[in-house]
C-alpha positions as CSV (number, residue, x, y, z in Angstrom):
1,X,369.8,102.4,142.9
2,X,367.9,103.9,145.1
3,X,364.8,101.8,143.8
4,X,367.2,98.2,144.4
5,X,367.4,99.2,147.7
6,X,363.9,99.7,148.7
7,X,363.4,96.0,146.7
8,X,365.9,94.5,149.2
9,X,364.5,95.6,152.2
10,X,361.2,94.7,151.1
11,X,362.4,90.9,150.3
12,X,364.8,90.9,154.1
13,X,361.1,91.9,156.0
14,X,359.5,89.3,153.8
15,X,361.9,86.9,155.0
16,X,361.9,87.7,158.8
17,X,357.9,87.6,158.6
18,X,357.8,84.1,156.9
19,X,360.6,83.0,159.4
20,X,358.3,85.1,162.7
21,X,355.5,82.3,161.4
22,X,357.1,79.9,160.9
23,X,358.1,79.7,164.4
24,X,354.9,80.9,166.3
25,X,353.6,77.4,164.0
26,X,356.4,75.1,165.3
27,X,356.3,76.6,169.0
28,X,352.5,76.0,169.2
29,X,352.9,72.7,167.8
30,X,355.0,71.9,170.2
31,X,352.9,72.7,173.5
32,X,350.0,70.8,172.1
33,X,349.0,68.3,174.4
34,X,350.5,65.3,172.8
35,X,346.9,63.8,172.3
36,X,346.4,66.4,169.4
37,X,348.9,63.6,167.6
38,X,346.7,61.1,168.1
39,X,342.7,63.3,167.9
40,X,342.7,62.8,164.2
41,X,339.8,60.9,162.7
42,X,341.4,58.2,160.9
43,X,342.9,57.2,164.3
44,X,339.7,56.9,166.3
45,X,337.7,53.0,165.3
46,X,335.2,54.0,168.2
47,X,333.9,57.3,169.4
48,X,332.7,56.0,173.5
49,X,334.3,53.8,175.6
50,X,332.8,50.5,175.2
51,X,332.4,49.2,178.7
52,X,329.1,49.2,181.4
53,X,330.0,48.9,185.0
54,X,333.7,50.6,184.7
55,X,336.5,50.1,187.0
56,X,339.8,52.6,186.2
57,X,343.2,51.4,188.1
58,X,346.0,54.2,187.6
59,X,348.9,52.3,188.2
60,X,352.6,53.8,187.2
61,X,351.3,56.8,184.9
62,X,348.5,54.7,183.1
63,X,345.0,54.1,183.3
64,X,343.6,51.4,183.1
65,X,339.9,50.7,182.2
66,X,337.7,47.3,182.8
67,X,334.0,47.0,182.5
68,X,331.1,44.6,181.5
69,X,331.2,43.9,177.5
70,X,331.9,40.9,176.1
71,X,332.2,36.9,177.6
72,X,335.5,37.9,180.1
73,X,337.0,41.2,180.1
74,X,339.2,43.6,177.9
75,X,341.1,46.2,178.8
76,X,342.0,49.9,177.5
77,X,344.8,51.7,178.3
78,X,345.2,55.7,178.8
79,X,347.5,58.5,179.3
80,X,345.3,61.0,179.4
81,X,341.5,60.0,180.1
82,X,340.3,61.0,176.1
83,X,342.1,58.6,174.3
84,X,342.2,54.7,175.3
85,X,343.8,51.9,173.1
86,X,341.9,48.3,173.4
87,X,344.7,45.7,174.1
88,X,344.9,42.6,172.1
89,X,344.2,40.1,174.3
90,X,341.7,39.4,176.9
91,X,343.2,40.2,180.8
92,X,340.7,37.4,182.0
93,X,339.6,34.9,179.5
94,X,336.9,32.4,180.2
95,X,338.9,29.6,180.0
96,X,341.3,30.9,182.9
97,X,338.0,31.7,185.3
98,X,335.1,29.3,187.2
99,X,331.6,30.3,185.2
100,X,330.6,30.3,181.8
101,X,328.5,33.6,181.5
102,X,327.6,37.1,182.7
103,X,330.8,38.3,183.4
104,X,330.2,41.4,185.0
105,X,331.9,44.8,186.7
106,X,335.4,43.9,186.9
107,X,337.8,45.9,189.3
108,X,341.7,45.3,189.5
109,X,343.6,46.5,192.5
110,X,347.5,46.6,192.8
111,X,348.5,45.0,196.4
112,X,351.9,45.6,197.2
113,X,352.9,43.7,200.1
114,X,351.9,40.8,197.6
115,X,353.6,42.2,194.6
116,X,350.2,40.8,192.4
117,X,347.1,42.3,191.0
118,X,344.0,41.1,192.1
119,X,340.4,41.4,189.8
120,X,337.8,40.7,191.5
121,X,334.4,40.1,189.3
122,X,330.9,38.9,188.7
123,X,330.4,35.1,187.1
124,X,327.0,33.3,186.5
125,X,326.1,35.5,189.3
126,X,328.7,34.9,191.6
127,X,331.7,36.6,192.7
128,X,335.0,35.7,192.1
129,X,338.8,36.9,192.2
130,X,341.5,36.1,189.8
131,X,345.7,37.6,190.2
132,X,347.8,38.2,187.6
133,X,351.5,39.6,187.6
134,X,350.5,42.7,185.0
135,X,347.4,45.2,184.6
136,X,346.6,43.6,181.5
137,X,346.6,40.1,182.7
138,X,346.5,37.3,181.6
139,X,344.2,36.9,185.1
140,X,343.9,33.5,186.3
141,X,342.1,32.0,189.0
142,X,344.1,29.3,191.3
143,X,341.0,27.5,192.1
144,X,338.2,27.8,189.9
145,X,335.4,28.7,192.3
146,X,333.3,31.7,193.4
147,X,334.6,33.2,196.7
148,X,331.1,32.2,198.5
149,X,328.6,30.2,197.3
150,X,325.8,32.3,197.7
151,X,324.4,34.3,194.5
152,X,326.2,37.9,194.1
153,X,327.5,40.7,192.2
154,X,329.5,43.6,192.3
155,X,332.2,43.7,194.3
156,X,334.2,46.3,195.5
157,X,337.6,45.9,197.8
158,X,338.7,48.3,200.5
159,X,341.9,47.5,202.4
160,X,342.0,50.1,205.6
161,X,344.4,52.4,207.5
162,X,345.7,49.6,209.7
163,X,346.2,46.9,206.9
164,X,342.3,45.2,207.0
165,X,340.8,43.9,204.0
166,X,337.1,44.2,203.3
167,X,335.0,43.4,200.3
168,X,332.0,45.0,199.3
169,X,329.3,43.4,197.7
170,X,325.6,43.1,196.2
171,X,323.3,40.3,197.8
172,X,319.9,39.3,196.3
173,X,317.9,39.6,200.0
174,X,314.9,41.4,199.1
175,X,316.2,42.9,195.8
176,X,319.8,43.8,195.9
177,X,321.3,45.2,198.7
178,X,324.9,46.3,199.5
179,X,326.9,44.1,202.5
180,X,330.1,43.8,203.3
181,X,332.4,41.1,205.2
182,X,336.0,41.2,206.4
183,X,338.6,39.1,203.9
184,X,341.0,36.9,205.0
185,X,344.5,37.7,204.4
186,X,344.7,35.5,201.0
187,X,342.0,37.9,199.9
188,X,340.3,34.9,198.1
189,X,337.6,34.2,201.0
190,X,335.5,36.2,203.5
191,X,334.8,35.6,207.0
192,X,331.2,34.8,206.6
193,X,330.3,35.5,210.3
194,X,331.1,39.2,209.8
195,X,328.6,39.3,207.0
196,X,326.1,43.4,207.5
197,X,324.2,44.8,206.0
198,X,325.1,48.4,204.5
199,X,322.5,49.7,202.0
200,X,319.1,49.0,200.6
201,X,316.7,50.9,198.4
202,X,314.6,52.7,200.8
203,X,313.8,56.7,199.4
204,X,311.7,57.6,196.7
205,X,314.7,58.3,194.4
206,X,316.2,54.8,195.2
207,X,312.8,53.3,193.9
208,X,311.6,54.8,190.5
209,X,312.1,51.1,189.4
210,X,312.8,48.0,191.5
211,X,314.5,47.4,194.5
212,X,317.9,48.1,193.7
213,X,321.4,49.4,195.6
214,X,324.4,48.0,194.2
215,X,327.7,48.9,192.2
216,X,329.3,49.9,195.5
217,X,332.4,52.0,196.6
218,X,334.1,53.1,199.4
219,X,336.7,55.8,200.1
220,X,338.2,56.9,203.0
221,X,338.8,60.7,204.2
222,X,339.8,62.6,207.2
223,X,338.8,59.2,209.4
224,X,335.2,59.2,207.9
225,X,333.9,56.1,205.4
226,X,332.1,57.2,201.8
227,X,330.0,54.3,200.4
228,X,329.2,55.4,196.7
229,X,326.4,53.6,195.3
230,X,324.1,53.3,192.2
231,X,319.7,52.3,192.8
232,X,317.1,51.8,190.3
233,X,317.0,49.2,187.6
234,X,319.9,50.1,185.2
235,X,317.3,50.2,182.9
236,X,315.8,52.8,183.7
237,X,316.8,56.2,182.9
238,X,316.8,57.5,186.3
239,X,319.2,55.3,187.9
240,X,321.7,57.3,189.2
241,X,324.6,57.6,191.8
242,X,324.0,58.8,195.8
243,X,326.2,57.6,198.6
244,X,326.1,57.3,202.5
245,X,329.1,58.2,205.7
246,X,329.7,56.0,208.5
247,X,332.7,56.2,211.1
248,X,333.4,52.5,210.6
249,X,333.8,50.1,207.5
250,X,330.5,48.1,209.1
251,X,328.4,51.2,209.5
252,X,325.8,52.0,210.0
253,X,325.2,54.4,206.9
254,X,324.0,57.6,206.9
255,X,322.7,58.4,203.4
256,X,323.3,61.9,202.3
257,X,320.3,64.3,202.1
258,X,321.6,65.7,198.9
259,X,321.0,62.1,197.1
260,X,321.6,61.6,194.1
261,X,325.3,63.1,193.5
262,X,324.8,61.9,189.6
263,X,321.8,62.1,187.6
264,X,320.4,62.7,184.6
265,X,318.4,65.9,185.5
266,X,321.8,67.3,187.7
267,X,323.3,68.2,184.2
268,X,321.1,68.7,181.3
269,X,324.1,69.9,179.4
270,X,325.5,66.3,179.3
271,X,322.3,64.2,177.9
272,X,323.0,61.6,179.2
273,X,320.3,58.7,181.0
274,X,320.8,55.7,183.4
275,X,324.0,57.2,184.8
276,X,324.8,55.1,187.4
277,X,327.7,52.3,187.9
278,X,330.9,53.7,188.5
279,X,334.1,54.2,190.1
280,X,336.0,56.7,192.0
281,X,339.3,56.8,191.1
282,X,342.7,59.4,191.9
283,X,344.5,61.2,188.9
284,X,347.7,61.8,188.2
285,X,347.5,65.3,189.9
286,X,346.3,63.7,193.0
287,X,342.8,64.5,192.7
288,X,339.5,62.1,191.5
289,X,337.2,61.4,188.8
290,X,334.7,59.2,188.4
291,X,334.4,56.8,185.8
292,X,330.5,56.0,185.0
293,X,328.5,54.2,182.5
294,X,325.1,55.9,180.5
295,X,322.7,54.2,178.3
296,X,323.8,54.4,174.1
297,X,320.9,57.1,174.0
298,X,317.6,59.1,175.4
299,X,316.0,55.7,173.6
300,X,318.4,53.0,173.5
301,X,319.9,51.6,176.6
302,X,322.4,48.9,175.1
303,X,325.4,49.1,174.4
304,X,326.0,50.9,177.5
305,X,329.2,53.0,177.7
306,X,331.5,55.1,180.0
307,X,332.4,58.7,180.5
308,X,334.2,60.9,183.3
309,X,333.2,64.0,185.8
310,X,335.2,65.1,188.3
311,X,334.5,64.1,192.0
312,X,335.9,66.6,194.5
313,X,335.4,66.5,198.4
314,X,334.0,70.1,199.9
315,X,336.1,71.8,203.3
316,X,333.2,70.0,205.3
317,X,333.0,66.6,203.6
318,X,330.3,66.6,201.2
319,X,331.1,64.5,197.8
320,X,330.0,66.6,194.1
321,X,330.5,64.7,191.1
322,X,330.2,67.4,188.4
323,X,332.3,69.6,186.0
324,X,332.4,68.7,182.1
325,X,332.2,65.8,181.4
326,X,335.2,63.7,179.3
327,X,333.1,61.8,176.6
328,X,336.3,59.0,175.5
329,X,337.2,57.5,172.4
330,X,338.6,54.5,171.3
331,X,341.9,54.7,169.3
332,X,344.4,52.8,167.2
């Protein structure tokens, strides 16, 4: 009797172990972060983020993710930075745009007070803008023509405080060098005569190879200007990010002393080269990353693709882009 007992009791503490386990299991399942549904191997078809040059608009709890890769532009879509999903279909296709090649660095802003979205982009080397009624396109230019005529790259939009649009591009004056000009209100054209000059290659780090400032980007904080920037060739592996504070969208620029914010040597830990192309952007928790684009490897530039740090603001103003970085992958 006394031995039927001790068998019962052993098989009731069996049970409430198994059934203890069983829910610590389910429990931890469930606070996963819901990409551990998705960071299996057989759901992953690429392991970087295909894009150079990369543009990230978080609009309504997504992100959204444009870059230089093939003849127009893709996009990939994210929930949570690490895992992006290629739509099917172009959001600008060739046949919708002026230009026939070199379709380069993308950005798409939301404007509200127009209820549209707005890419503007690199063609033949020229720059352009193209509105759609979705993130994903299909963009379409109304007139099929470049916004100036003169040769350009890189643009970069900044609306101000008080309503103001300016756009932010790369001229070829000397090697490329960062202007800007006011935009009329259909933010399609510039007004030429407020054309200046913002940023050239001028210090020793700007100038390992060629004459280069471009892939521009401005931010605004506490009533003072950031212009983020990337100099050197992208081919070489020290191109790299600085940027440069002015109290007024025109300037004049004050570089920071502290140049370059991102570069291969300021993180050894991340091995990466040619850093350098990027894009501020804010999170869903209110604060920024940068999105940035490295060469395939230590000795292969191309295919170039994209990968986030952190880019947080110190109590007197300076800009660090650092912490881990997020290496993305594409998914299913």
């Amino acid at each position: 009797m006394i031995k039927l007992k001790q068998t019962y009791n052993m098989k009731r503490l069996f049970g409430f172990l198994l059934f203890c386990y069983c829910l610590i299991v389910i429990c931890g399942a469930e606070n996963r972060d819901s990409s551990f549904l998705i960071n299996k191997s057989d759901d992953i078809i690429e392991d970087r983020l295909p894009i150079a040059d990369p543009y990230v608009l978080f609009y309504n709890d997504k992100y959204y993710a444009y870059g230089t890769n093939v003849e127009g532009f893709e996009v990939y879509i994210s929930e949570d930075l690490k895992h992006w999903r290629r739509e099917n279909k172009l959001a600008l296709s060739p046949k919708d745009s002026w230009g026939t090649t070199w379709y380069w660095a993308p950005e798409v802003y939301y404007i509200k007070s127009k209820n549209k979205f707005y890419m503007f982009y690199s063609v033949n080397e020229h720059i352009c803008v193209a509105t759609s009624d979705s993130p994903t396109g299909p963009f379409v230019q109304d007139k099929k023509e470049p916004i100036w005529k003169e040769k350009s790259i890189d643009t970069n939009l900044f609306i101000d405080d008080d309503g103001t649009p300016y756009l932010y591009f790369v001229r070829v004056t000397n090697g490329n060098v960062i202007w800007v000009a006011e935009m009329n209100a259909d933010l399609k054209s510039i007004k030429e005569e407020t054309l200046t000059e913002c940023v050239k290659a001028e210090t020793p780090w700007e100038r390992v190879q060629a004459n280069v400032a471009e892939g521009p980007s401005v931010l605004k904080k506490n009533g003072l200007y950031y212009l983020l920037y990337s100099a050197n060739d992208y081919k070489s592996k020290d191109y790299a990010v600085g940027y440069a504070t002015a109290s007024s969208p025109f300037g004049p620029w004050k570089k920071y002393d502290g140049n370059p914010i991102l570069h291969k040597d300021k993180d050894l830990a991340m091995k990466l080269v040619g850093t350098g192309h990027g894009a501020p952007f804010m999170c869903k928790d209110g604060s920024y990353k940068y999105i940035f684009h490295a060469h395939w490897s230590q000795e292969k530039i191309q295919p170039r693709t994209s990968y986030f740090k952190n880019l947080t603001f110190s109590d007197d103003g300076v800009i660090t882009i650092g912490g881990d970085v997020i290496r993305p992958v594409v998914v299913k």
